[in-house]
C-alpha positions as CSV (number, residue, x, y, z in Angstrom):
1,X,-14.7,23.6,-22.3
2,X,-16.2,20.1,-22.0
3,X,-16.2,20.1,-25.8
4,X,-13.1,20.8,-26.5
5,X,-10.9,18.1,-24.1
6,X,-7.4,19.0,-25.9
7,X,-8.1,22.8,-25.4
8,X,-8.2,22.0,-21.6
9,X,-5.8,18.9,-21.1
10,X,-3.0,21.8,-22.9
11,X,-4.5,24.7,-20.9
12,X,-3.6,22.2,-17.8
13,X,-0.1,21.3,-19.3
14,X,0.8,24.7,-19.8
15,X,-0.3,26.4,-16.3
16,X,1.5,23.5,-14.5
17,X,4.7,23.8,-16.2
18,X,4.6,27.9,-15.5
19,X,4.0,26.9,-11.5
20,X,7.2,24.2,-11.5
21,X,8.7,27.1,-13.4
22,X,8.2,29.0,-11.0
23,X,8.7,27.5,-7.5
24,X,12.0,26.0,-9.3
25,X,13.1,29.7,-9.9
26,X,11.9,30.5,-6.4
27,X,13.9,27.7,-4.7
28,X,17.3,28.4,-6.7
29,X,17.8,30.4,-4.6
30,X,17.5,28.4,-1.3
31,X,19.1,25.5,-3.0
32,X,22.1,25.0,-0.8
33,X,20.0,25.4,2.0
34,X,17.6,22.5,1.1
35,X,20.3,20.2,-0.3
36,X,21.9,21.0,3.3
37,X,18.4,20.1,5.1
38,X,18.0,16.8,3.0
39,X,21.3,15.5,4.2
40,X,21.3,16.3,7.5
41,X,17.3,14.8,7.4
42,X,19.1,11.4,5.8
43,X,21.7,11.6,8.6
44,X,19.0,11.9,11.1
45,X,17.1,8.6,9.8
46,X,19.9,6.4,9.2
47,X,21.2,6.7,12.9
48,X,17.6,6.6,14.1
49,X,16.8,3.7,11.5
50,X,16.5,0.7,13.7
51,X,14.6,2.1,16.5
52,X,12.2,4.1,14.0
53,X,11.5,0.9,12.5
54,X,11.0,-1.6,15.7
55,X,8.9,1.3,17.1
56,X,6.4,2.3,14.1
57,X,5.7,-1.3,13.1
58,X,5.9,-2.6,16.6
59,X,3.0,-0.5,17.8
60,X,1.4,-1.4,13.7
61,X,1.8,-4.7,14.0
62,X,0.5,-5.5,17.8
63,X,-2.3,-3.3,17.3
64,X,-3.6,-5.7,14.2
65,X,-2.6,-9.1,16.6
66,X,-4.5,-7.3,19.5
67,X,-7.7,-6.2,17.8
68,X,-7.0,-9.7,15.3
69,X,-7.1,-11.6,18.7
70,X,-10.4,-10.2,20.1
71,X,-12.5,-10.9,17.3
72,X,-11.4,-14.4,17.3
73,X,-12.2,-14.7,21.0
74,X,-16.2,-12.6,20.2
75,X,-16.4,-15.7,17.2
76,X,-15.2,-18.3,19.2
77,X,-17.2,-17.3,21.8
78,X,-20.9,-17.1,19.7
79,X,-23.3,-19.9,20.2
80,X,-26.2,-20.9,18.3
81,X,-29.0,-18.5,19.5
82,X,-26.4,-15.0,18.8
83,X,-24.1,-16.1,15.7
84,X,-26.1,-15.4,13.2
85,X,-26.6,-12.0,14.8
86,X,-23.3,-11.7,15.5
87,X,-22.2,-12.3,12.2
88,X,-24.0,-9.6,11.0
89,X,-22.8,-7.0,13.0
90,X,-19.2,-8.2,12.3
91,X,-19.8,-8.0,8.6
92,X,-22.0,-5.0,8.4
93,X,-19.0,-2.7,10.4
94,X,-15.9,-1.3,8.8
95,X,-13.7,-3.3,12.2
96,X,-12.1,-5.7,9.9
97,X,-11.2,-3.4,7.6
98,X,-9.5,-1.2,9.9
99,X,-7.7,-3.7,11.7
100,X,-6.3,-5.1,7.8
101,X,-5.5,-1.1,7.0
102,X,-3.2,-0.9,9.8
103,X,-1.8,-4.8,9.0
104,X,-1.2,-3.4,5.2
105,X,0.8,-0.4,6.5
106,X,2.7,-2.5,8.8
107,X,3.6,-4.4,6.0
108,X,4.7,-2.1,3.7
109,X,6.3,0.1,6.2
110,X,8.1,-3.2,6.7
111,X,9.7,-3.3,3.2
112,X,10.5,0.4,3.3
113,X,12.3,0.4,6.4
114,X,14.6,-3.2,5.3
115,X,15.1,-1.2,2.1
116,X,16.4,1.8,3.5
117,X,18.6,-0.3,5.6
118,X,20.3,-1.2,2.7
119,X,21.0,2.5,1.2
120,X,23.1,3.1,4.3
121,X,24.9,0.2,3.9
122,X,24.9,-0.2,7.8
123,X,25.3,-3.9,8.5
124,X,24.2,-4.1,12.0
125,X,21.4,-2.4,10.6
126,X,20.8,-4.2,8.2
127,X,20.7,-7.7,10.5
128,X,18.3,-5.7,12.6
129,X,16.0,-4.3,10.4
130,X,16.2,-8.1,8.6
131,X,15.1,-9.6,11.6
132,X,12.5,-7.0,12.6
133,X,10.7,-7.6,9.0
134,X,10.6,-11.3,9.4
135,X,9.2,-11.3,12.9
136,X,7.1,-8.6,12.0
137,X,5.9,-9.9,8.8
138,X,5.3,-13.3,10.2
139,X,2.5,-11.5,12.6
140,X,0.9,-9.6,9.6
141,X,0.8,-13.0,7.9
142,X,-1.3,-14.3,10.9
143,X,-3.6,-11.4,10.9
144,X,-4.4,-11.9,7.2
145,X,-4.8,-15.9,8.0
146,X,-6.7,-15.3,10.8
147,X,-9.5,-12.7,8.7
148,X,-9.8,-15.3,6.1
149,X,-10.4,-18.3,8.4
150,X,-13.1,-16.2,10.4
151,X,-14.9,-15.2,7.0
152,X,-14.4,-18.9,6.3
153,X,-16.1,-19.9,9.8
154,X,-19.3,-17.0,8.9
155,X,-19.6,-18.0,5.5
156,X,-19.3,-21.6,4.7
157,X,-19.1,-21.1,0.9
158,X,-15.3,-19.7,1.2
159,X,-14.5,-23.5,3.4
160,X,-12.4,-24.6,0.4
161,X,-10.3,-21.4,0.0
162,X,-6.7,-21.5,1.1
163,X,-5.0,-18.4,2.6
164,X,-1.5,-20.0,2.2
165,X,-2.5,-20.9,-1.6
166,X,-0.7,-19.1,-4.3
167,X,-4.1,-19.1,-6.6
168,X,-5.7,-17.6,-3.2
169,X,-7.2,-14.6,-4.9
170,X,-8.6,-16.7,-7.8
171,X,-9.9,-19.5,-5.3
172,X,-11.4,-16.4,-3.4
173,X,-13.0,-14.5,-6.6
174,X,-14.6,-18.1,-7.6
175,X,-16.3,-18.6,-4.6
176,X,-18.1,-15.0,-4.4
177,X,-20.9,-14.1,-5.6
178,X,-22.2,-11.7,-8.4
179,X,-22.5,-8.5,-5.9
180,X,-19.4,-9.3,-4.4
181,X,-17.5,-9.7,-7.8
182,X,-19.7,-6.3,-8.6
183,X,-18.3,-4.8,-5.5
184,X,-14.6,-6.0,-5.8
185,X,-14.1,-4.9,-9.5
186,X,-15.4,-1.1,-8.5
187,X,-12.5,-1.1,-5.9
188,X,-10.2,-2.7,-7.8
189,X,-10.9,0.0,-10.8
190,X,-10.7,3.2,-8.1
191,X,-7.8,1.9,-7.2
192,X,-6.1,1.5,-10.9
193,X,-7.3,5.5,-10.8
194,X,-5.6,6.2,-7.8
195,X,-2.2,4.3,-8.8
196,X,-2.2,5.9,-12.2
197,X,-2.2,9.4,-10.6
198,X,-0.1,8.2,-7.7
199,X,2.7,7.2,-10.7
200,X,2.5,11.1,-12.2
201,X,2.5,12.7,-8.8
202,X,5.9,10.3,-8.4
203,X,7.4,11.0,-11.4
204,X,6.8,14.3,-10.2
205,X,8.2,14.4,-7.3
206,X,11.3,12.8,-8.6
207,X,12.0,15.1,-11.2
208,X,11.2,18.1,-8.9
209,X,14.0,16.9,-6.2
210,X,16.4,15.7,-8.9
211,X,17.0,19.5,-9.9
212,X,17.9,19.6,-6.0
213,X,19.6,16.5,-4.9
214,X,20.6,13.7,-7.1
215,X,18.7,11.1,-7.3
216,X,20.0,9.1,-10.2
217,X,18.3,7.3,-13.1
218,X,16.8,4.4,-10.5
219,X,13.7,6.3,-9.4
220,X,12.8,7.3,-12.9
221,X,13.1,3.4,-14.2
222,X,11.3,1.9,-11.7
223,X,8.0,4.3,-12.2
224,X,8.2,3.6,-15.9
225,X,8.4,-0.2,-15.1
226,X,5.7,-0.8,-12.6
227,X,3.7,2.7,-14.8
228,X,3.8,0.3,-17.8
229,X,3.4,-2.8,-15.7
230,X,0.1,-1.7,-13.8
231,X,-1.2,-0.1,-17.2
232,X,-0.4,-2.8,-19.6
233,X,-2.0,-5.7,-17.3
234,X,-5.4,-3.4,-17.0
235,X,-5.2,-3.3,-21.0
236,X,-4.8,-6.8,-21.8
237,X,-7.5,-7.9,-18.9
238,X,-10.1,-5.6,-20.5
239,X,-9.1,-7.1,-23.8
240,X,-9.5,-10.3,-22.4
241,X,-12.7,-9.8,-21.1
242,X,-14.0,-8.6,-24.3
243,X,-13.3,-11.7,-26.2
């Protein structure tokens, strides 16, 4: 099979259109009772909306601050005879990734929640949810300042980079060096994986509930868009890199 790639990719193809098939044909006949349990789910969040999203990213957001906080006070804290220890147990433990894991969901649950503020068309809730995501926001801001300052403060060779900057990332990938660079392009490349299956699982997804409950052409542009955004970019920055 691993010489013959088109015999397998249409084997693929061909099993996974029998199995939507399928479970299409299996679920035509529950289809009033899932469009029913969609709505009333979508009733259920938009009266829920504003407390679901002060709660979630409320309890996201202050655990980032908290945990945020508490490193700055062990830096601040360090003196001459345990920093350079100290530094190296910071930097050789996943903590500050975890804590920017939970900042980066905050965030983006941020943007989902304003957004579906929007679809209900609710403006109280849409004043709340506004004002929830710019307090919030403004805290996950500080978190992400804060890590970059205290890798500034261990590693003197990131002084001159500028969180607030909009060339930050450049600024940041010119002051690392050839490991780091090494280490960052391996992520960012899993993650172009990751994102270019996350797009077909999407589309999927979207095409799967449109036979249920319409979803209109909107969906369906925006993965093409940001599908042909996040591919073209990675094109033209290989080509770059080749010339």
């Amino acid at each position: 099979m691993k010489k013959y790639p088109a015999i397998k990719f249409i084997l693929i193809t061909v099993v996974s259109g029998i199995c939507g098939a399928v479970l299409s044909f299996l679920l035509s006949f529950q289809q009033a009772a899932l469009v029913s349990a969609i709505q009333s789910l979508s009733r259920m969040l938009g009266s829920a909306l504003p407390a679901l999203h002060l709660s979630v990213c409320l309890f996201l957001s202050g655990m980032s601050v908290f945990f945020t906080s508490k490193l700055r006070r062990q830096i601040a804290r360090s003196n001459p005879q345990n920093q350079e220890e100290l530094f190296e147990q910071i930097e050789s433990n996943d903590h500050c990734t975890e804590i920017l894991t939970i900042n980066t969901l905050s965030v983006i649950l941020n943007f989902f929640f304003l957004g579906v503020s929007f679809v209900y068309k609710n403006p109280q809730h849409i004043l709340i949810s506004a004002a929830a995501a710019l307090l919030f926001l403004t805290l996950n801001t500080w978190v992400e300042v804060s890590h970059v300052n205290m890798v500034k403060r261990m590693n003197p060779r990131f002084e001159k980079v500028d969180p607030l900057s909009l060339r930050f990332s450049s600024q940041w990938e010119s002051q690392c060096d050839e490991a780091q660079k090494l280490g960052m392009y391996r992520a960012a490349f899993r993650s172009f994986r990751i994102s270019q299956l996350g797009f077909l699982g999407a589309f999927a997804v979207c095409a799967f509930t449109e036979l249920f409950y319409p979803l209109g052409l909107m969906p369906f542009l925006l993965i093409a868009v940001f599908w042909g955004l996040h591919s073209l970019s990675f094109l033209f920055a290989c080509k770059k890199e080749k010339v």
